[in-house]
C-alpha positions in Angstrom: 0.0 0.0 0.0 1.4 3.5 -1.1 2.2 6.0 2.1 -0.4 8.6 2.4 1.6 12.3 0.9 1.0 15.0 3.3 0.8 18.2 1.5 1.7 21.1 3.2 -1.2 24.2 2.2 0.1 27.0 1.1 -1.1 29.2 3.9 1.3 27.6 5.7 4.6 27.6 3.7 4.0 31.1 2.8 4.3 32.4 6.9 8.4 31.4 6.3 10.6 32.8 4.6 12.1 29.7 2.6 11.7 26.5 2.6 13.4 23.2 1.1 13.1 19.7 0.8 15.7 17.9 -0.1 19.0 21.0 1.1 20.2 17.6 3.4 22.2 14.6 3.5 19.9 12.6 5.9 17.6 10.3 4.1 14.2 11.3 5.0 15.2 14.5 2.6 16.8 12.3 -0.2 13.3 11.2 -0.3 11.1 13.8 -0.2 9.9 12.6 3.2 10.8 15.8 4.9 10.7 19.7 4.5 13.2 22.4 6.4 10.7 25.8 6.7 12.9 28.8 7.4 11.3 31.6 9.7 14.0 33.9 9.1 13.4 35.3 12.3 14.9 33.2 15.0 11.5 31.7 16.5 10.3 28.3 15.5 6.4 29.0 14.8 4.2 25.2 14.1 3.7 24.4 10.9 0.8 22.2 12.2 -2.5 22.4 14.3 -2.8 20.0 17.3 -2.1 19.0 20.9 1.3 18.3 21.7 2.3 14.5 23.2 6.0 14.9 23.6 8.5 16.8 24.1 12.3 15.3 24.3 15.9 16.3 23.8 18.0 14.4 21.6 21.9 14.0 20.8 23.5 15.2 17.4 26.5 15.2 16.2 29.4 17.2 17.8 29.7 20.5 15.8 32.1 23.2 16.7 29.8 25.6 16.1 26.4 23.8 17.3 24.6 23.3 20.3 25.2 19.9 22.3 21.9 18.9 21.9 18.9 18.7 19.9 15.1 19.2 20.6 12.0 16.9 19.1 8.6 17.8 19.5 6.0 15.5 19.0 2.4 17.0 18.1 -0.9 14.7 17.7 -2.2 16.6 14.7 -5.8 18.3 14.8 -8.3 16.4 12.4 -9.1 19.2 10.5 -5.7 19.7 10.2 -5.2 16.6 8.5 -8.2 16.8 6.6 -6.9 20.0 4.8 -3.1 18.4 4.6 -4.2 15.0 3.0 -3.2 12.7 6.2 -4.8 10.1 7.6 -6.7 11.1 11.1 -4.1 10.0 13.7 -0.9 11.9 12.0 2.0 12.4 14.0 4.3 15.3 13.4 7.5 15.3 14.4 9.1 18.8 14.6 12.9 19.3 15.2 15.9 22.0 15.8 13.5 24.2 18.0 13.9 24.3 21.8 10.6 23.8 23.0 8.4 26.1 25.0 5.4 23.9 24.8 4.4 20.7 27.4 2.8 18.0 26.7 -0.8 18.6 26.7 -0.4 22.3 25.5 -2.3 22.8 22.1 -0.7 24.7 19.4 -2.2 26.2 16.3 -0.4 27.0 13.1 1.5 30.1 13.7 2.2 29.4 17.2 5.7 30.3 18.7 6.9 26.6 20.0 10.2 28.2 21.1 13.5 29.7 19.7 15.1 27.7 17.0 18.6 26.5 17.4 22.0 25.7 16.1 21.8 21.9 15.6 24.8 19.5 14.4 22.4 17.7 12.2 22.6 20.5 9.4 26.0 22.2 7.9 27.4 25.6 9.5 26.3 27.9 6.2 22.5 26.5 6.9 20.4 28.8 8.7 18.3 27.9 11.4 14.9 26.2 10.6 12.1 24.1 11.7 12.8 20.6 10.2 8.8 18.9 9.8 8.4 15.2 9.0 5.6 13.1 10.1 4.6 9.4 10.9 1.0 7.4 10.1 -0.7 6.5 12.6 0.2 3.9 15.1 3.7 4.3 14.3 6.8 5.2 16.6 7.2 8.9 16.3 10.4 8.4 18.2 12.5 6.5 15.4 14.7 8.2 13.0 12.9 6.5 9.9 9.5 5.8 8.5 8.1 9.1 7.9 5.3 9.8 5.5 5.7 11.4 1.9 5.6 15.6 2.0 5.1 17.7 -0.8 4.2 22.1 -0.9 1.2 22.8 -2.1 2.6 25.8 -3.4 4.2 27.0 -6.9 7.9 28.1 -7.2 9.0 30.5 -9.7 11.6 29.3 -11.6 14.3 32.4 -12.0 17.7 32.1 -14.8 20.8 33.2 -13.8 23.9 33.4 -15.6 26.2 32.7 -13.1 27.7 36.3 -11.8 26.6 38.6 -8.6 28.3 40.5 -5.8 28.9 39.1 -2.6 26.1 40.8 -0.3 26.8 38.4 2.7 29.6 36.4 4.0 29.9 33.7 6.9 32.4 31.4 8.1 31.7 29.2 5.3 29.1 30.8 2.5 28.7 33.5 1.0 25.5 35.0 -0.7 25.5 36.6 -4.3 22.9 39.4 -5.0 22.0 37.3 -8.4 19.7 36.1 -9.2 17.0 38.7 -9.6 13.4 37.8 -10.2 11.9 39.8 -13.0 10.1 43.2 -11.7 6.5 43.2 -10.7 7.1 39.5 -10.0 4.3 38.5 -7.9 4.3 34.9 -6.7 5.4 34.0 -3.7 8.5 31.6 -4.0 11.7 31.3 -6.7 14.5 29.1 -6.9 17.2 28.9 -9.5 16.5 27.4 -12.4 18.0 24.6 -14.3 18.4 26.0 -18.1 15.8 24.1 -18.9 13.5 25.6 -16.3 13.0 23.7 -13.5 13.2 25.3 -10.5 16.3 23.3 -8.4 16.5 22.6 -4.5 19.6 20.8 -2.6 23.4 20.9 -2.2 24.4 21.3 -5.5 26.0 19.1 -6.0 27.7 18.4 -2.4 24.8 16.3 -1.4 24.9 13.0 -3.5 20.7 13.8 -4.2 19.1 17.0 -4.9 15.6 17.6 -6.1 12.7 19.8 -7.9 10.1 22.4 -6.7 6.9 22.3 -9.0 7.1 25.2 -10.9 4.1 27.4 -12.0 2.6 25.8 -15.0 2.5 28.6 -17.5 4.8 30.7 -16.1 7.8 32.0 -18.3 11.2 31.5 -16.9 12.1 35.0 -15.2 15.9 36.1 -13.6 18.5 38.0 -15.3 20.2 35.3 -17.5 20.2 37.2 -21.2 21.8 34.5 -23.5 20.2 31.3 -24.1 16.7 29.4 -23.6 16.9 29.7 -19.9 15.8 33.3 -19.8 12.5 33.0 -21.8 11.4 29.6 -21.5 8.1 28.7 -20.9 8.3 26.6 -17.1 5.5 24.4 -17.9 7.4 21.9 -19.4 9.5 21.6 -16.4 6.4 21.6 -13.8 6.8 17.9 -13.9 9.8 16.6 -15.1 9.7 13.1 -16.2 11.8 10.6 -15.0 14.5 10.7 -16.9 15.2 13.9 -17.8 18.4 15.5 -18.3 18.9 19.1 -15.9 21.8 21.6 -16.7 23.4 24.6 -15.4 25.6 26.9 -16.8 25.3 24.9 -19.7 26.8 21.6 -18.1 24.8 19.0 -16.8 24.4 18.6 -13.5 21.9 15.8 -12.9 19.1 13.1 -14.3 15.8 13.5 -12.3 14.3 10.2 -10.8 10.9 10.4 -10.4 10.5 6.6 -10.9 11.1 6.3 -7.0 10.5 9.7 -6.1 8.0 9.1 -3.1 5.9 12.6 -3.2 6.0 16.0 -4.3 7.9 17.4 -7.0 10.8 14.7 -8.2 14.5 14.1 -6.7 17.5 14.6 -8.7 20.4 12.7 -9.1 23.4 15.1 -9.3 26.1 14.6 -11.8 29.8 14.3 -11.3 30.7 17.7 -11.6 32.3 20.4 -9.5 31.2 23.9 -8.9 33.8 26.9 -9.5 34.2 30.5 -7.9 36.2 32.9 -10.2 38.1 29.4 -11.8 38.6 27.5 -8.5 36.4 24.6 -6.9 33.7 25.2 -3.9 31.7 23.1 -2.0 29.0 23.8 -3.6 25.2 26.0 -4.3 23.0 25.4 -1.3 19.7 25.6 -3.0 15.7 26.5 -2.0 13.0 28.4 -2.6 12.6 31.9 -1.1 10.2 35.1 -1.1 11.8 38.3 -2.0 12.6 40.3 -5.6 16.5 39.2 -5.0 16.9 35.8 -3.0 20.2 35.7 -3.9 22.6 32.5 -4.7 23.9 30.4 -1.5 27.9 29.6 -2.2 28.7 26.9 0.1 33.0 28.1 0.3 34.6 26.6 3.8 38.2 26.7 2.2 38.0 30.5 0.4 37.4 33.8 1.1 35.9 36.7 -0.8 35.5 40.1 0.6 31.8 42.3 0.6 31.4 43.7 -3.1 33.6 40.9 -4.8 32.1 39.9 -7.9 32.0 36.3 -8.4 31.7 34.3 -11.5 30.4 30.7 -11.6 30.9 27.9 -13.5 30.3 24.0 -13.3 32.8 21.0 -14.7 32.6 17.7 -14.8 34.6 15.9 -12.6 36.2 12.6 -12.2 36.3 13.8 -8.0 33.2 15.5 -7.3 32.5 17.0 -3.2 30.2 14.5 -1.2 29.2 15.6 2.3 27.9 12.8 4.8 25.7 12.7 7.4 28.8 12.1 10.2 
């Protein structure tokens, strides 16, 4: 029997910032069997509606830079919660990387502050903070690291071109941000992602993570962003709304992955990344951390540990193949 796909409403995505589904090496996200919804704002508001059963802190792995520990909430979601969301009555979510505020008992409706997110081990310094939301069918073991249910957005993403250069706007100890690319004035949906150049709007570690994935784009909607040569920056996104298994992605005009939708469990489909690596003014980076944000200029996420550039720096990309190409583990 096929898993039940919990579709997240669009009233709900839209109250964060960004959001991604497969920007992690953990398996539930190389499955689509998990979303990451950025708040942007340092307090981890519920996704969900319902009254909350548990409330536990969990080990994670030892980052410099991370807190000791880790939070997991457990909520018993509302029926007509689920009824709106596609899940079978008796849902479970399981809500992680917040420290929680709530008891067990307490009920929480969407929009409610849970607590104050925090710096976890289980995601990479250059990732923000974020409220990671799976959930489990009913009867199951909320408490297990594995057997959560199918999640997909209910909610377009606009697919935006870039041509590979921008400014550095933002820098941290190991990313920088690019002010490209730029969604086309007046644009008036809520979420964009970078687009392949055939128009499919991309999410992941490109390609640092050995699987990335697809958001479904706006059927109809022309490929906007500030790419001037080349399909990418006037092709039509319907085509690329949902890709087939199969299908071929570029970027930059290299190929950076085959989409799987064969075994894709929900949503939009994975990606399989090429073996390629990506390049900063002609010399290798980890990688693009990839997902779909609100905003006229959501900007490129360079994922850089071992290089520096300075505020104002303008940085050219470029992707090659590679016999060597950056994986990242979960470890």
């Amino acid at each position: 029997m096929t898993d039940a796909t919990v579709s997240l409403p669009a009233d709900v995505v839209e109250r964060y910032e960004k959001f991604s589904r497969f920007n992690s090496p953990y398996p539930a996200h190389d499955r689509g069997r998990a979303v990451d919804l950025y708040p942007g704002d340092g307090v981890g508001r519920s996704p969900v509606a319902g009254t909350v059963r548990e409330v536990r802190t969990v080990g994670c792995p030892d980052r410099s830079y991370a807190a000791a520990e880790d939070h997991l909430i457990v909520v018993d979601l509302a029926d007509e919660w689920c009824a709106r969301a596609g899940a079978p009555p008796g849902t479970v979510a399981r809500i992680l990387h917040v420290i929680p505020e709530v008891d067990p008992g307490d009920r929480v409706a969407v929009g409610d502050a849970l607590g104050p997110t925090t710096r976890s081990g289980f995601f990479g310094q250059w990732v923000d903070d974020h409220v990671h939301l799976g959930f489990r069918p009913p009867g199951a073991n909320p408490l297990r690291a594995s057997g959560s249910l199918p999640v997909a957005a209910d909610v377009p993403v606009e697919p935006v071109a870039w041509d590979g250069t921008g400014a550095v706007v933002e820098r941290g100890p190991t990313h920088v941000v690019l002010d490209g690319p730029r969604r086309a004035a007046g644009a008036d949906r809520s979420f964009a992602a970078l687009a392949s150049d055939e128009g499919v709007p991309l999410d992941g570690g490109l390609t640092h993570y050995a699987g990335g994935g697809t958001f479904e784009a706006d059927e109809g909607a022309p490929t906007t962003g500030d790419a001037e040569e080349g399909a990418s920056a006037t092709r039509d996104a319907e085509e690329g709304a949902s890709a087939a298994d199969g299908t071929t992605l570029s970027l930059l005009g290299t190929k950076v992955g085959t989409v799987r939708a064969d075994d894709t469990d929900a949503g939009a489909p994975r990606v399989e990344w090429a073996a390629v690596d990506v390049r900063a003014n002609g010399r290798r980076v980890t990688g693009l951390s990839l997902f779909a944000a609100r905003g006229d200029r959501f900007g490129v996420k360079v994922v850089c540990p071992d290089r520096e550039f300075e505020i104002g720096e303008s940085v050219t990309l470029d992707i090659v193949p590679s016999d060597d190409p950056i994986r990242l583990g979960v470890g």
